[in-house]
TILO-217974 format. One record per residue (C-alpha): x, y, z; residue number from 1. Coordinates in nm, 3 decimals, padded with zeros to 5 digits. Each point is the difference from the previous one (the first is absolute). Example, Ala and Ser with C-alpha at 12.3 -4.5 7.8 and 13.67 -1.06 7.14 Angstrom:
REM TILO-217974
    east   north      up seq
  01.230 -00.450  00.780   1
  00.137  00.344 -00.066   2
This chain:
REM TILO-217974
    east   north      up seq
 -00.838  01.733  00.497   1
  00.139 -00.222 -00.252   2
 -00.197 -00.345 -00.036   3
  00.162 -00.359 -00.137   4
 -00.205 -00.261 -00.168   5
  00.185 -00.344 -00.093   6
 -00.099 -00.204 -00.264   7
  00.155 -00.341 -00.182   8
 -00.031 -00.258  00.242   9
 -00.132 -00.324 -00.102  10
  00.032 -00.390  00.014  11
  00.343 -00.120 -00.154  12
  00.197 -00.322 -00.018  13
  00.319  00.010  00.142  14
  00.275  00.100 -00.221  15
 -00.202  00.252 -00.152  16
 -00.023  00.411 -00.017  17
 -00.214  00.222  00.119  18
  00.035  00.385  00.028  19
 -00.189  00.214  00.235  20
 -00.106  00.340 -00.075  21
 -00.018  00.324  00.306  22
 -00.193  00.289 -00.211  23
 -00.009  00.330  00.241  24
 -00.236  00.294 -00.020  25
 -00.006  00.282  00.235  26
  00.415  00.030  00.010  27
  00.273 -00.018 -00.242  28
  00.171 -00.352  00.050  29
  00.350  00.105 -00.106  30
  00.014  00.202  00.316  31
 -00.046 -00.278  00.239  32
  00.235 -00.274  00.112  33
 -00.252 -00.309 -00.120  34
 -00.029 -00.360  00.133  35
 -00.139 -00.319 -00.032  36
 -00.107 -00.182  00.249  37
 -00.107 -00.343  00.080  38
 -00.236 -00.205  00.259  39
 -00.098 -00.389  00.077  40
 -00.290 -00.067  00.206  41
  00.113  00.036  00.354  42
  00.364  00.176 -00.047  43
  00.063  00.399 -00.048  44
  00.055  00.197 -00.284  45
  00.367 -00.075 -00.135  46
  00.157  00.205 -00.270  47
  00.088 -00.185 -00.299  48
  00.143  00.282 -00.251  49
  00.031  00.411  00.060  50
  00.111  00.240 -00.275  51
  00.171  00.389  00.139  52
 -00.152  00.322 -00.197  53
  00.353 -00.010 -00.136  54
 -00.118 -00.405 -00.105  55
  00.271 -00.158  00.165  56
 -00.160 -00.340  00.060  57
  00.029 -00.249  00.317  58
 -00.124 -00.310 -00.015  59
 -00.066 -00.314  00.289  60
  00.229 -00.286 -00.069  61
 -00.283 -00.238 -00.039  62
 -00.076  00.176 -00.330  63
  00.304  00.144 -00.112  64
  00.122 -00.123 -00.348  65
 -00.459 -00.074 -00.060  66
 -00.180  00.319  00.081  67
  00.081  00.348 -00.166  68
 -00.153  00.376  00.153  69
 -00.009  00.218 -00.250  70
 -00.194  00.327 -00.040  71
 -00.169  00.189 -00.307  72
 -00.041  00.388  00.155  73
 -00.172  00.080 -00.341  74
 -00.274 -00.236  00.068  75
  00.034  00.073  00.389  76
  00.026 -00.363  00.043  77
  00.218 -00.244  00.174  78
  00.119 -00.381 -00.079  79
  00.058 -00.332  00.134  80
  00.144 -00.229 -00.312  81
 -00.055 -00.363  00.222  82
  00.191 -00.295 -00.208  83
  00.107 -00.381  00.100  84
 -00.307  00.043  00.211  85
  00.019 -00.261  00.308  86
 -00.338 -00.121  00.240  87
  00.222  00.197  00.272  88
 -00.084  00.283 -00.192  89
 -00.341  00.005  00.088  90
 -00.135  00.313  00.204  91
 -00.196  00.342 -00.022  92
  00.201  00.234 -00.163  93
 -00.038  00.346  00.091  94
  00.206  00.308 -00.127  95
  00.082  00.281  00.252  96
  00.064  00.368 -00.072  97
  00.260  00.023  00.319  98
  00.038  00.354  00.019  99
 -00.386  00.056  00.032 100
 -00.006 -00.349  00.155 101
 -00.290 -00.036 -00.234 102
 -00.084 -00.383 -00.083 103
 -00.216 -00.170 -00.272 104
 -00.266 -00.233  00.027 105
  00.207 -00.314 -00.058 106
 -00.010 -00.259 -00.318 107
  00.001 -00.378  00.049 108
  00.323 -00.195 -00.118 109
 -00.104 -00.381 -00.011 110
  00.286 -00.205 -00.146 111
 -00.157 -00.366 -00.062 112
  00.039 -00.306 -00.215 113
């Protein structure tokens, strides 16, 4: 059973970058269909970026052109490159392994001045 721990959250001011790491063990990443996911106290889950095994990318349009999914299958890791970071912005992000429908135990975006 593949496992998912994020890491990279943090407090940032807004306009600024973050990038949010999804390290697997127990499965090989490059074989899944990978997502991340985000969540405000109160609201569901809602994806902001997904990358295919075949890393075709889709992104929500309230990040597209600011956040980036990328994934290193040597280091069985995926990546959420955040940038022009706005207090909107702020949520748990989790990343999901959706063919295993596998999740992670969520990092803490707070975007803050």
């Amino acid at each position: 059973q593949v496992r998912l721990v994020e890491s990279g959250g943090g407090l940032v001011q807004p306009g600024g970058s973050l990038r949010l790491s999804c390290a697997a063990s127990g499965g090989i990443l490059s074989s899944y269909q990978m997502g991340w996911y985000h969540q405000t106290q109160g609201k569901e889950r809602e994806v902001v970026a997904i990358i295919t095994s075949g890393d075709d990318t889709f992104y929500d349009d309230s990040v597209k052109g600011r956040f980036t999914i990328s994934r290193d299958n040597a280091k069985n890791t995926v990546y959420l490159e955040m940038n022009s970071l706005k207090p909107e912005d702020t949520a748990v992000y989790y990343c999901r392994a959706l063919g295993a429908d596998v999740w992670g135990q969520g990092t803490q975006v707070t975007v803050s001045s």
